[in-house]
C-alpha positions in Angstrom: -4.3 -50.4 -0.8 -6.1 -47.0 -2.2 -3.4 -44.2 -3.2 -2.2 -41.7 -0.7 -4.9 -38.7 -0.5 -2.9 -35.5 -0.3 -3.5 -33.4 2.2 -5.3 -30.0 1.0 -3.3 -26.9 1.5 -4.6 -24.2 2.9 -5.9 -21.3 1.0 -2.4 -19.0 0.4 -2.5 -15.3 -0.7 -1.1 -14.8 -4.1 1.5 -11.2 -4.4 2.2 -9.5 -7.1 5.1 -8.5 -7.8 6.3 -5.0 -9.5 6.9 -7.1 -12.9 3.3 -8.8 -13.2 2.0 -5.7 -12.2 3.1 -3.6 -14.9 2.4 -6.1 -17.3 -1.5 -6.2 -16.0 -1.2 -2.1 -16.9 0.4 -3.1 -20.3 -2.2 -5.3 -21.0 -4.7 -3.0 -20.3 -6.3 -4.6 -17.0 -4.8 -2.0 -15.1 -6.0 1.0 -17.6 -6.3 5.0 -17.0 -8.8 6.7 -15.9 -8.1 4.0 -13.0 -5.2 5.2 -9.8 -4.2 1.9 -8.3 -1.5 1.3 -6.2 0.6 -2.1 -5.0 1.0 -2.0 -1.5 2.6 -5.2 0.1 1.5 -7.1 -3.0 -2.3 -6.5 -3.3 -3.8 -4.0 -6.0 -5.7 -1.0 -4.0 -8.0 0.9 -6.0 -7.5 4.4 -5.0 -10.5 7.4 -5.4 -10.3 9.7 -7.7 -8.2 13.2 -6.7 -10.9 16.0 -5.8 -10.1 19.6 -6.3 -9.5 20.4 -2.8 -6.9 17.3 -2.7 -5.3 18.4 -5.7 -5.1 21.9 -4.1 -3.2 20.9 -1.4 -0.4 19.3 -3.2 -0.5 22.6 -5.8 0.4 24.7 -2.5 2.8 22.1 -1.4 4.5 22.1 -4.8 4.4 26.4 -4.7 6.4 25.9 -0.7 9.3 23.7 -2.1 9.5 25.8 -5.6 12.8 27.6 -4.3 14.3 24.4 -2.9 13.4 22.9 -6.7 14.5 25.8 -8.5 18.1 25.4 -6.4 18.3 22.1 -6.9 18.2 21.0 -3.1 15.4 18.9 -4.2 13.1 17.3 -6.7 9.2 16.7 -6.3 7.7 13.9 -7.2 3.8 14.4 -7.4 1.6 11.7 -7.5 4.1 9.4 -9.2 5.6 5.9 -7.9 8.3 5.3 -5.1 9.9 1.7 -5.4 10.1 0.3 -2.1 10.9 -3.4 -3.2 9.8 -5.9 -5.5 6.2 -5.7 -3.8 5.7 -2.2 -2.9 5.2 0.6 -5.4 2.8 3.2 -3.4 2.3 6.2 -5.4 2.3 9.1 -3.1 0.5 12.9 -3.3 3.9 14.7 -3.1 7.4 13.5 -1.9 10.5 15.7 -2.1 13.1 13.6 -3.3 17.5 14.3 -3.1 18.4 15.4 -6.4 19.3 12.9 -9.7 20.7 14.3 -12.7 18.4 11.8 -14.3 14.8 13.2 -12.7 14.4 9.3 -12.1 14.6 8.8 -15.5 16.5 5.4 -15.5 14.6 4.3 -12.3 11.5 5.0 -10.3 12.9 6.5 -7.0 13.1 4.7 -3.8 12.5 5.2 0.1 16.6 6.2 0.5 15.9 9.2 -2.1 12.8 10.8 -0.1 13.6 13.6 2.3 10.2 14.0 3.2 6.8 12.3 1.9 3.2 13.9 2.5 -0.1 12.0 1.8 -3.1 13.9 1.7 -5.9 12.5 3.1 -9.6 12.9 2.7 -11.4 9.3 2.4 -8.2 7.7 2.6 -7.0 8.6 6.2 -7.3 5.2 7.9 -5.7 3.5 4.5 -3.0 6.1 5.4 -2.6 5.4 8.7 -3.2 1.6 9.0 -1.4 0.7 5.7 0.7 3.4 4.4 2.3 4.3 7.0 3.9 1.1 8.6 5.1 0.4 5.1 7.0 3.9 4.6 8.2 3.1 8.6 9.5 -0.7 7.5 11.6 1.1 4.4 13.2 3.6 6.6 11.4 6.7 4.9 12.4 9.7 7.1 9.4 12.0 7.5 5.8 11.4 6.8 3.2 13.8 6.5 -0.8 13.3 6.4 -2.8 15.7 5.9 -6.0 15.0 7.1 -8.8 17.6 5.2 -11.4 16.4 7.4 -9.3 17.4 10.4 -7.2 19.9 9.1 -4.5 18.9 10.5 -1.3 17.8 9.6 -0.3 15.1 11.3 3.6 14.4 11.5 5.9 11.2 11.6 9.6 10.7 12.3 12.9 8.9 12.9 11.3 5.2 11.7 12.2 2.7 14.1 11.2 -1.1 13.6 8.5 -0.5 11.4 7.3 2.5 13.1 7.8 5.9 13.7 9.7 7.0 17.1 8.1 10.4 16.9 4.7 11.7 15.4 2.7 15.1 16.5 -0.4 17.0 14.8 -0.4 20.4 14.0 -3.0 22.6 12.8 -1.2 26.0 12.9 2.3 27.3 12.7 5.7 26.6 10.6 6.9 23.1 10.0 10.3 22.4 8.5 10.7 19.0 7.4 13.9 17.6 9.5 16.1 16.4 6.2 15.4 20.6 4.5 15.4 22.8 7.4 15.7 25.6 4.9 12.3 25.0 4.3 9.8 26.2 6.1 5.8 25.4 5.0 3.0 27.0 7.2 0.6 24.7 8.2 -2.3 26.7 7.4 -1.3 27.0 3.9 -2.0 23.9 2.7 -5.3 23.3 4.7 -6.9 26.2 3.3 
């Protein structure tokens, strides 16, 4: 009789992890000028920042100066947030609880943030569709999109089961997010 024939597998996906990801940057496969992000494994390529994008998380930086200079919190702008070994989304702007260390020892993660903003011009539905569920599965408290097209800022809460219980738009008035009431960022600020 003929040998066994193996069955074929079916195609799987392949995931990076945090560690083979760093070494592709190391390596230089993963080199600047390129912004990439590992989202639930897979490399996204993300669009370069355009002035108006960058303004936005300027103003938002000027808002939470006091709370920085008090040391009620520390912004991260742009940089990673570990959210496991497959997940290392680097956000426009999250306000994280104070570490002596600035984060030195580790990248933060999702039980650090207070509140976490994205800013969104061509990258709204990524946002939405991908971001977002993955901040809700890791229990980050407060999400923020701003959405440049729209100008509005839309508004996520209280994650529940990989979503968020509450979520609102806003395109005018005061906001404070819910873990720094002393904070309080009008809307149209960063949206103009």
């Amino acid at each position: 009789m003929g040998a066994v024939l193996e069955r074929p597998q079916a195609p799987a996906r392949h995931r990076l992890d945090v560690g083979a990801y760093y070494r592709m940057a190391e390596a230089g496969i993963l080199s600047h000028p390129e912004r990439v992000e590992l989202i639930d494994g897979d490399i996204f390529d993300m669009n370069p920042i355009g002035s108006r994008h960058a303004a936005v998380t300027r103003r938002l930086e000027r808002q939470f100066a006091r709370a920085v200079a008090d040391g009620v919190v520390l912004v991260s702008v742009q940089n990673p947030l570990r959210l496991d070994a497959y997940n290392e989304p680097e956000s426009d702007f999250v306000a994280l609880a104070p570490r002596p260390d600035a984060c030195a020892a580790s990248h933060p993660g999702a039980a650090e943030a207070l509140i976490l903003v994205e800013v969104s011009d061509s990258s709204l539905d990524h946002d939405r569709k991908t971001k977002l569920p993955i901040y809700a599965r890791f229990g980050v408290p407060e999400v923020w999109i701003v959405d440049l097209f729209g100008s509005t800022v839309e508004v996520y809460r209280n994650p529940t089961e990989g979503r968020y219980a509450s979520s609102w738009r806003m395109t005018q008035g005061a906001l404070a997010p819910a873990r720094i009431p002393e904070i309080s960022i009008d809307i149209a600020a960063p949206l103009a």
